[in-house]
C-alpha positions as a Markdown table, in Angstrom:
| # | Residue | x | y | z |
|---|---|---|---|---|
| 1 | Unk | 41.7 | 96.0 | 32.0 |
| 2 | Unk | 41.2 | 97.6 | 35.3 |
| 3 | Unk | 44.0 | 96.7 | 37.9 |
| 4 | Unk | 44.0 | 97.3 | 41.7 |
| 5 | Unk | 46.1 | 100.2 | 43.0 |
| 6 | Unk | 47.6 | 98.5 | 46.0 |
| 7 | Unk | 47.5 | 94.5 | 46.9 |
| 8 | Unk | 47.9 | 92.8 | 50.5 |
| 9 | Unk | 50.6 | 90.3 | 50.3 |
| 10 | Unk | 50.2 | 87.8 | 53.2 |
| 11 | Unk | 53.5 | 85.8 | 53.9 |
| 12 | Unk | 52.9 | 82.6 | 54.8 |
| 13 | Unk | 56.4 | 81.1 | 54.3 |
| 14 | Unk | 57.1 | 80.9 | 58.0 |
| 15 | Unk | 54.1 | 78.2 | 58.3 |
| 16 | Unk | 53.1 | 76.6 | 54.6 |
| 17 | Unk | 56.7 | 76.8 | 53.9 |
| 18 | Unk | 58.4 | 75.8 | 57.1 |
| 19 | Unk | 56.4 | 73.2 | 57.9 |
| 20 | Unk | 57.3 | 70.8 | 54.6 |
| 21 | Unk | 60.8 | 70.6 | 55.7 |
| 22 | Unk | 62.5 | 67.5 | 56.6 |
| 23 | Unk | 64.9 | 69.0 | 59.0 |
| 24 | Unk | 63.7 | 71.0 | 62.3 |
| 25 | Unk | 64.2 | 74.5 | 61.7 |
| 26 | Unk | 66.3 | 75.8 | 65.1 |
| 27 | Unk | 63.3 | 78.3 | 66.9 |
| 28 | Unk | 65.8 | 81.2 | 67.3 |
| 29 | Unk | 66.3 | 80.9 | 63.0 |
| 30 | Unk | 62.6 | 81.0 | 62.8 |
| 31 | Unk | 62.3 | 84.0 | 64.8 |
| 32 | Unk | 65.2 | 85.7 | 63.0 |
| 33 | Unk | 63.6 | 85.2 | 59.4 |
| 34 | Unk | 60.1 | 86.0 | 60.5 |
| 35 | Unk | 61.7 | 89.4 | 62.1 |
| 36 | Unk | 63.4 | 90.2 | 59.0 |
| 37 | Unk | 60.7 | 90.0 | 56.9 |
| 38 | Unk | 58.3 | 91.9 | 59.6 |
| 39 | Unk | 60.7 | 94.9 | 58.7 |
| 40 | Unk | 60.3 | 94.8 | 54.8 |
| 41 | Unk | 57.2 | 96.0 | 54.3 |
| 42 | Unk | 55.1 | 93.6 | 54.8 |
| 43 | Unk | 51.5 | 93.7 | 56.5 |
| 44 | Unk | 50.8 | 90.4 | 57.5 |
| 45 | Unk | 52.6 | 86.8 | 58.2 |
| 46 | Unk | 51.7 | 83.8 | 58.9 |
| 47 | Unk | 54.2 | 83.4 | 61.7 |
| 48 | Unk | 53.3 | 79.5 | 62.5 |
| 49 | Unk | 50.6 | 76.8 | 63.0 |
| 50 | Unk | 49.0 | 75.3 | 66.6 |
| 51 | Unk | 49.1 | 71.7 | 65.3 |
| 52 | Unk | 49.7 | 68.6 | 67.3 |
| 53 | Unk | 53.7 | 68.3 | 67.4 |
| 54 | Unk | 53.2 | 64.9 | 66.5 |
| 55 | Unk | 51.2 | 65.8 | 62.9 |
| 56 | Unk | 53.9 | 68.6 | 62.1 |
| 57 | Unk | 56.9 | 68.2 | 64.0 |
| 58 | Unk | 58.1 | 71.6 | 62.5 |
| 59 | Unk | 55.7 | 73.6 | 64.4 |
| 60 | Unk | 56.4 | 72.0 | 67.8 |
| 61 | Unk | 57.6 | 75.8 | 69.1 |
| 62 | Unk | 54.8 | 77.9 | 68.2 |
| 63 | Unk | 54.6 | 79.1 | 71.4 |
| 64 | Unk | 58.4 | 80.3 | 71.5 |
| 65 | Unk | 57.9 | 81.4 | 68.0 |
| 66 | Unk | 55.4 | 84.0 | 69.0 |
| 67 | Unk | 57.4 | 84.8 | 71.8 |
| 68 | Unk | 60.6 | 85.6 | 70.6 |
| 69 | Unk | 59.3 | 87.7 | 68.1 |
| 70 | Unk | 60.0 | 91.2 | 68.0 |
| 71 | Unk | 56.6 | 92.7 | 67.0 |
| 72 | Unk | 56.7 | 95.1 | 64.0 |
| 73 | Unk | 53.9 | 98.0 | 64.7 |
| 74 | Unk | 51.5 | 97.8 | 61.9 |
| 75 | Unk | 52.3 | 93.9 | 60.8 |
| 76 | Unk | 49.6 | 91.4 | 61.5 |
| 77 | Unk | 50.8 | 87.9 | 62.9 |
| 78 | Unk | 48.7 | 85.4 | 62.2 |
| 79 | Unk | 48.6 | 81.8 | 63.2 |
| 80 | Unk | 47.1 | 78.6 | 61.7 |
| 81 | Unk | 44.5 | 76.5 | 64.0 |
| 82 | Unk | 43.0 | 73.0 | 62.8 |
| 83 | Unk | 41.0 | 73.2 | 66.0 |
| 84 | Unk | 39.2 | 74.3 | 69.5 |
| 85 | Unk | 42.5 | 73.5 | 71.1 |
| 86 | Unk | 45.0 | 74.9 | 68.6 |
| 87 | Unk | 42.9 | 78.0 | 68.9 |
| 88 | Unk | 43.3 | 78.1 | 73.1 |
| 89 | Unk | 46.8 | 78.2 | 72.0 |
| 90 | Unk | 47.0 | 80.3 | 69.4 |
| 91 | Unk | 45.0 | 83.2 | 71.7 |
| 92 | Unk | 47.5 | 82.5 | 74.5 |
| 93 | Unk | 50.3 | 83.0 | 72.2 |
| 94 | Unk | 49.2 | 86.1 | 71.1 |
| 95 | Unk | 48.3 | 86.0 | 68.0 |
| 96 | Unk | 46.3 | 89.0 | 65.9 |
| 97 | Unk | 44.6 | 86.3 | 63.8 |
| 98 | Unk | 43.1 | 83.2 | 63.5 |
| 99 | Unk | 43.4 | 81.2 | 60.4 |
| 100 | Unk | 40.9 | 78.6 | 59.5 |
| 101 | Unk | 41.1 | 75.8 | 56.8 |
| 102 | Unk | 37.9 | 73.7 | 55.6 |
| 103 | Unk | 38.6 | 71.4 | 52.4 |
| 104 | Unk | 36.2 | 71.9 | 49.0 |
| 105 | Unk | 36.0 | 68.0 | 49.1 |
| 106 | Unk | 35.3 | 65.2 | 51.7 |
| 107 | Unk | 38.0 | 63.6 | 50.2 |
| 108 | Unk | 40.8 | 66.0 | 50.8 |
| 109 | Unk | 39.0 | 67.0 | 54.1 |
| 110 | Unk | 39.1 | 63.0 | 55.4 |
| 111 | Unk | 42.9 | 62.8 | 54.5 |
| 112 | Unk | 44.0 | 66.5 | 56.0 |
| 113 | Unk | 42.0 | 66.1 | 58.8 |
| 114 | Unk | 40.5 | 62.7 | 59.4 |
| 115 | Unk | 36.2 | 64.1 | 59.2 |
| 116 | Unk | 34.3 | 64.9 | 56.2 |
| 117 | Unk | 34.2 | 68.8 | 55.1 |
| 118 | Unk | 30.7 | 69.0 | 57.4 |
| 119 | Unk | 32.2 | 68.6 | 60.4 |
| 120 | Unk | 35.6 | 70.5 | 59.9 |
| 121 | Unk | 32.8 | 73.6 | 59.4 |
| 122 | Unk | 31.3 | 72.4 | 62.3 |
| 123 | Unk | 34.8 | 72.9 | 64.1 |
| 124 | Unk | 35.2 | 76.5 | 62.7 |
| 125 | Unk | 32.1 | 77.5 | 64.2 |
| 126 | Unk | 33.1 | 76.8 | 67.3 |
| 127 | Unk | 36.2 | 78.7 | 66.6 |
| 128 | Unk | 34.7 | 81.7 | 65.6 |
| 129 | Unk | 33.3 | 82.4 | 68.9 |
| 130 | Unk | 36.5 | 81.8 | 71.1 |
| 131 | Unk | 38.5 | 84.1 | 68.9 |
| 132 | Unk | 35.3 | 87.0 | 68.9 |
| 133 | Unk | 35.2 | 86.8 | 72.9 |
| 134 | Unk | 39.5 | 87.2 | 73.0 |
| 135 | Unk | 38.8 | 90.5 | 70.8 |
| 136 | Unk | 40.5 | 88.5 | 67.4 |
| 137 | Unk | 40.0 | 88.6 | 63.8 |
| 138 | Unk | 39.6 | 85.3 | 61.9 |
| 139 | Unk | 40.1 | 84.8 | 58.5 |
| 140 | Unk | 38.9 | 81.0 | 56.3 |
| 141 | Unk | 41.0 | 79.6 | 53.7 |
| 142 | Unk | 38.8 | 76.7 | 51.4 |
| 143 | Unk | 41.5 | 74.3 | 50.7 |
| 144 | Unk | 41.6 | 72.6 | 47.2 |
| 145 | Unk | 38.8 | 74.7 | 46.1 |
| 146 | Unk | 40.1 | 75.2 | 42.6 |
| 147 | Unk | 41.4 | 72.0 | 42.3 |
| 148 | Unk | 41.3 | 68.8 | 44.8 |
| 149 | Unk | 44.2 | 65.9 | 44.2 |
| 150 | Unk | 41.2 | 63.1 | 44.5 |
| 151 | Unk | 38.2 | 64.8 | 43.0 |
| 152 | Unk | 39.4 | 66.9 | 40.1 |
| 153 | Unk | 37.7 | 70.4 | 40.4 |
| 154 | Unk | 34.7 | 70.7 | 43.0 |
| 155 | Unk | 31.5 | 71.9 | 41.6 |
| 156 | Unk | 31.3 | 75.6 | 41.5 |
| 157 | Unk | 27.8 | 75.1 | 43.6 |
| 158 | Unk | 29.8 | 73.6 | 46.4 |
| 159 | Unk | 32.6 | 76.2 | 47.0 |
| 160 | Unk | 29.8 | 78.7 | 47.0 |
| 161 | Unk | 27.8 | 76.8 | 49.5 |
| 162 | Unk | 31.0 | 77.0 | 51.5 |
| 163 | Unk | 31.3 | 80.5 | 51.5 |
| 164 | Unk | 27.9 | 81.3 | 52.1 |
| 165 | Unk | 28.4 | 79.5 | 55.3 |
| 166 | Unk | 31.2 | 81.5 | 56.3 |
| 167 | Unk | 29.7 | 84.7 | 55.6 |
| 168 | Unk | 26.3 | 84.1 | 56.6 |
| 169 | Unk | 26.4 | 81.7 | 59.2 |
| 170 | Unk | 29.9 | 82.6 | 60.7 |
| 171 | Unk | 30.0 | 86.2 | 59.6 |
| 172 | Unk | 33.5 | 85.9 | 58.5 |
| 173 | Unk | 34.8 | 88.6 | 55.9 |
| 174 | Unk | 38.0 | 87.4 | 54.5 |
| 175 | Unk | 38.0 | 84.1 | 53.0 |
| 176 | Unk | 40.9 | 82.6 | 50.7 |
| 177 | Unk | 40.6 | 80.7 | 47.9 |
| 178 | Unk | 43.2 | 77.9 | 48.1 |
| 179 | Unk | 44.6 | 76.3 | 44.9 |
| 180 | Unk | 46.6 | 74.0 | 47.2 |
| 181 | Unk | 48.1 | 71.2 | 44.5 |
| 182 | Unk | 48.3 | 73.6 | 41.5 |
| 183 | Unk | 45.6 | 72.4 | 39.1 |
| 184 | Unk | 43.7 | 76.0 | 38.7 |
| 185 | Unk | 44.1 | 77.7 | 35.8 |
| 186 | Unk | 43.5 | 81.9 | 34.8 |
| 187 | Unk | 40.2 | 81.6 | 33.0 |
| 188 | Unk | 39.1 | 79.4 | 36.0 |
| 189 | Unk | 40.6 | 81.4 | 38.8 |
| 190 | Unk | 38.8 | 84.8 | 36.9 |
| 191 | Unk | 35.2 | 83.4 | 36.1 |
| 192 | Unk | 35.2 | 81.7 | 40.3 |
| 193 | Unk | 36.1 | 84.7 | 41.7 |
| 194 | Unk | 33.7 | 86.9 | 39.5 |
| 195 | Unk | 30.6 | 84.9 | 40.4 |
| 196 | Unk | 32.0 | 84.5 | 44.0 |
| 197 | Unk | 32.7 | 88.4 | 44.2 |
| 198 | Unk | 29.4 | 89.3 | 42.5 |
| 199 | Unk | 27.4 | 87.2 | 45.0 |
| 200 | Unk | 29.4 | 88.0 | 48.2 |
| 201 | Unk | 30.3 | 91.6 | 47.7 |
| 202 | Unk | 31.1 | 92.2 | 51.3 |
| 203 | Unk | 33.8 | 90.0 | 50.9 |
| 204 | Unk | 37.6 | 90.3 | 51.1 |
| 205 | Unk | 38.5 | 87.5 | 48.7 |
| 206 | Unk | 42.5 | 86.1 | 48.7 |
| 207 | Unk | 43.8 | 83.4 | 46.7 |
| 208 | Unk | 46.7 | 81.8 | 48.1 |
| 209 | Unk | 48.4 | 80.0 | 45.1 |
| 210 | Unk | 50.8 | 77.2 | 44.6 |
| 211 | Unk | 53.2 | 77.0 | 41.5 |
| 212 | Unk | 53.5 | 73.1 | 41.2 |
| 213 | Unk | 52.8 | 73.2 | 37.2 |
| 214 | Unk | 54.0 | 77.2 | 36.6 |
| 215 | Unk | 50.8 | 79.1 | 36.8 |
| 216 | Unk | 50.7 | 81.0 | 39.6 |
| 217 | Unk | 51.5 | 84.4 | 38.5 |
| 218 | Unk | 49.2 | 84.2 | 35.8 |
| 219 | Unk | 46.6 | 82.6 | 38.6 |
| 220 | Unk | 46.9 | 85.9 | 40.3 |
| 221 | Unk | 46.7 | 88.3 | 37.2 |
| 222 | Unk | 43.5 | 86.5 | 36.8 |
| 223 | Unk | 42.3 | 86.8 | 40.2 |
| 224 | Unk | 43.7 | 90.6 | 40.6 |
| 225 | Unk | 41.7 | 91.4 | 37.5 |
| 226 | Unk | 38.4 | 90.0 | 38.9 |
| 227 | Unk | 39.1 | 92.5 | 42.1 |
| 228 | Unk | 41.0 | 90.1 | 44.2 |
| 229 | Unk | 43.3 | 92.3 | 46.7 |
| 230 | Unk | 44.8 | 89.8 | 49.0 |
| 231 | Unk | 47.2 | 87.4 | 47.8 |
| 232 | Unk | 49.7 | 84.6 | 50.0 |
| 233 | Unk | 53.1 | 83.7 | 49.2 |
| 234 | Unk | 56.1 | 82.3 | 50.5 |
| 235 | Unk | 59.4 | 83.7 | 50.9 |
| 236 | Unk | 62.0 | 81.9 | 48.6 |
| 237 | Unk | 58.8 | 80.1 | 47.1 |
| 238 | Unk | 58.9 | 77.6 | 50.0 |
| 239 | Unk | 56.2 | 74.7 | 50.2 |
| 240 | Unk | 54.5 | 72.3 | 48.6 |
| 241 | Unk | 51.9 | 69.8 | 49.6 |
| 242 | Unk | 51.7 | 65.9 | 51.1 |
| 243 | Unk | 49.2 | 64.8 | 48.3 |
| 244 | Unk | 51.0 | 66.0 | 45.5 |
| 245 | Unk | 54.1 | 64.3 | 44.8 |
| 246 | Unk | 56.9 | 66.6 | 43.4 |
| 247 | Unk | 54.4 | 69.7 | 43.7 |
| 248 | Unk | 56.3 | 72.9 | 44.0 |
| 249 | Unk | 55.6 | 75.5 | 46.9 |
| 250 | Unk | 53.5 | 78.7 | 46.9 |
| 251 | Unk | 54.2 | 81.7 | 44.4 |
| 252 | Unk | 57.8 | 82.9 | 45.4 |
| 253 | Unk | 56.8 | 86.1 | 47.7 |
| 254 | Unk | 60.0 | 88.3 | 45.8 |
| 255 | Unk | 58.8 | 87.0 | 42.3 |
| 256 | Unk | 54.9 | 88.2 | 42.7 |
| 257 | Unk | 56.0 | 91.6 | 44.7 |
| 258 | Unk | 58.8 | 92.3 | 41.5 |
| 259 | Unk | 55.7 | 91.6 | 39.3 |
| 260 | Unk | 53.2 | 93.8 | 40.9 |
| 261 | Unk | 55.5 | 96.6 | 41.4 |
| 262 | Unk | 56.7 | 96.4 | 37.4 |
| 263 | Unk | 52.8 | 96.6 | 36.9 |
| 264 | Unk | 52.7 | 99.6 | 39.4 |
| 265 | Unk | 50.6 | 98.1 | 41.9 |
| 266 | Unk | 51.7 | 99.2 | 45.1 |
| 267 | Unk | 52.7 | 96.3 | 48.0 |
| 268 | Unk | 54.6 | 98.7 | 50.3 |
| 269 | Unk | 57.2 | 96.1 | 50.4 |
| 270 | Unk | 60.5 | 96.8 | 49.8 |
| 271 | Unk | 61.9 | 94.3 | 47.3 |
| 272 | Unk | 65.8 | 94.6 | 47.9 |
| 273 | Unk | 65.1 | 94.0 | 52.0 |
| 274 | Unk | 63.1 | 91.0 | 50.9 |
| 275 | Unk | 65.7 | 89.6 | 48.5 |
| 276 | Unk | 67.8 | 89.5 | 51.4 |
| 277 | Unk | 65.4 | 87.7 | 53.3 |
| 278 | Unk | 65.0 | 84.8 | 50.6 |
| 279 | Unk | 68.4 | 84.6 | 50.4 |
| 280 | Unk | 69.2 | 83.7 | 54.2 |
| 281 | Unk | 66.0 | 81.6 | 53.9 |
| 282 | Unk | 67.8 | 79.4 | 51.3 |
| 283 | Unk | 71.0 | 79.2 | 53.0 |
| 284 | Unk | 69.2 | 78.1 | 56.0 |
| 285 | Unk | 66.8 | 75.2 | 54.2 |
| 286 | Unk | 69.7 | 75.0 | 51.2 |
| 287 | Unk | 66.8 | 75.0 | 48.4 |
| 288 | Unk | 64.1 | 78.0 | 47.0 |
| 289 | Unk | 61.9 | 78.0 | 44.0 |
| 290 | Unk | 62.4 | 81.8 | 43.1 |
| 291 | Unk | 63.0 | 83.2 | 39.7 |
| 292 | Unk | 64.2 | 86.0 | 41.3 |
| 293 | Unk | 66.4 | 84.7 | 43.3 |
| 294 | Unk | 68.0 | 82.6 | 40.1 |
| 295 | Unk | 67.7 | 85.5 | 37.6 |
| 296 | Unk | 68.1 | 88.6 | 40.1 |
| 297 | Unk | 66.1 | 92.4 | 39.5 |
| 298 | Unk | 66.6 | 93.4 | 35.6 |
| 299 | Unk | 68.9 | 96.4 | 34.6 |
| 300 | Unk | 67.2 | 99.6 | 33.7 |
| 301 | Unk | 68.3 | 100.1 | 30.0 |
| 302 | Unk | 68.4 | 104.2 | 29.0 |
| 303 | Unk | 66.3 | 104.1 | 25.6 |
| 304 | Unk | 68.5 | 103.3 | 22.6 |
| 305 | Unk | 69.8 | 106.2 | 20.6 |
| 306 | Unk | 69.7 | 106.4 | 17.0 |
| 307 | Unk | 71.9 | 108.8 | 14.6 |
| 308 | Unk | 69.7 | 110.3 | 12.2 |
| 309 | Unk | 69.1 | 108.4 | 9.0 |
| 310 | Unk | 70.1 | 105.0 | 11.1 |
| 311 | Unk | 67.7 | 102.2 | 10.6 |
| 312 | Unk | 66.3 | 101.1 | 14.5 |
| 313 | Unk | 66.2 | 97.9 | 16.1 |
């Protein structure tokens, strides 16, 4: 099996994370953590999300959020719109990307966003050309499209539709596959992305994985074998979702970087700086989902040594 040499880890703890706590995150904290983990290695971040304050109190400083933060030269800062308006802001803000969200399924789309998955596509091609005009990237993530909380798995014919109409219509270039309740599963993850890679090869796929029933890892083995080279996570495995009750957060960012770099995969992230960072993230929010964090980096044993004529292990 043929494995990438390198993989793009996005963090998106500071937006997918942050925004399922209880409890409002103080904005100088948020800047803190999101500064820290600009200086580990890391190439992008989701810094925050341009929602109403109403729908999320937790984002409610976005603005100051982009503000305060002490830019890291070669990190992207990205920032989550659900519309025309959260884009205005997000541009404002200064943000190097636009992310987009359009739901596999009407039914996921009607309860995330209150309009069937037509129009929300509608809405990100409106998008598209406000962030091309301010001289920004934007990248689309298709929520629930390996697994929606209402409709089971969507037909394979309608995430591809989806794409197409990203690619083609929009011209977009990155789009992630969301798996945002936890239902995918390897052999699914590995035959979607083939047929989705070998029919848009242009495209930068990502999968942005949650871990509510223990897959995820093995969700992004499969998806790094089929050529995926863009993977989300979430610092001190941080998250969850609204629609599925008890669901766990995203792949712990520490657990999949340990994993890739055991595999020899190169992330450019440092993994003791980032340790350090999910630490203070679970003093701060007083929980995390992290094997790592639980089990810590394993000793390096020296190979055993045998006297001659001694049976072996």
């Amino acid at each position: 099996m043929r494995w990438p040499a390198s993989v793009t880890v996005c963090e998106v703890g500071p937006r997918d994370g942050f925004q399922m706590e209880p409890s409002f995150i103080p904005t100088p904290t948020k800047i803190a953590i999101i500064d820290l983990l600009s200086r580990t290695g890391l190439r992008e971040i989701q810094a925050t999300s341009f929602v109403r304050p109403t729908a999320v109190p937790q984002m409610r400083d976005a603005e100051e959020v982009m503000a305060g933060l002490r830019r890291e030269h070669g990190v992207l800062y990205a920032g989550l719109v659900p519309n025309e308006r959260g884009a205005e802001r997000a541009i404002a803000a200064g943000c190097d990307r636009l992310d987009v969200v359009v739901s596999a399924t009407d039914s996921h789309s009607l309860s995330n966003t209150r309009m069937p998955t037509r129009r929300a596509l509608e809405r990100v091609g409106r998008i598209v050309p406000m962030a091309r005009a301010a001289g920004r990237d934007v990248a689309i993530g298709i929520a629930v499209a390996l697994g929606c909380p209402f409709e089971g798995v969507p037909p394979y014919a309608r995430v591809e539709a989806l794409v197409g109409h990203a690619v083609e219509e929009l011209g977009l270039t990155r789009v992630s596959l969301a798996d945002t309740v936890g239902m995918a599963n390897p052999r699914q993850v590995s035959t979607t992305v083939a047929a989705l890679r070998a029919r848009f090869p242009q495209v930068a796929f990502g999968l942005h994985l949650h871990n509510t029933r223990g897959m995820a890892l093995a969700n992004a083995l499969a998806g790094l074998a089929g050529g995926v080279t863009h993977l989300d996570a979430s610092v001190a495995g941080l998250g969850g979702c609204p629609f599925a009750p008890g669901a766990a957060g995203n792949v712990a960012t520490e657990d999949l970087v340990h994993m890739l770099a055991e595999m020899g995969i190169a992330t450019h992230v440092r993994l003791d700086a980032l340790l350090e960072v999910a630490r203070r993230v679970e003093a701060v929010v007083g929980h995390a989902a992290s094997a790592l964090l639980r089990a810590g980096v394993p000793r390096r044993f020296p190979l055993a040594q045998h006297p001659a004529g001694s049976p072996g292990p």
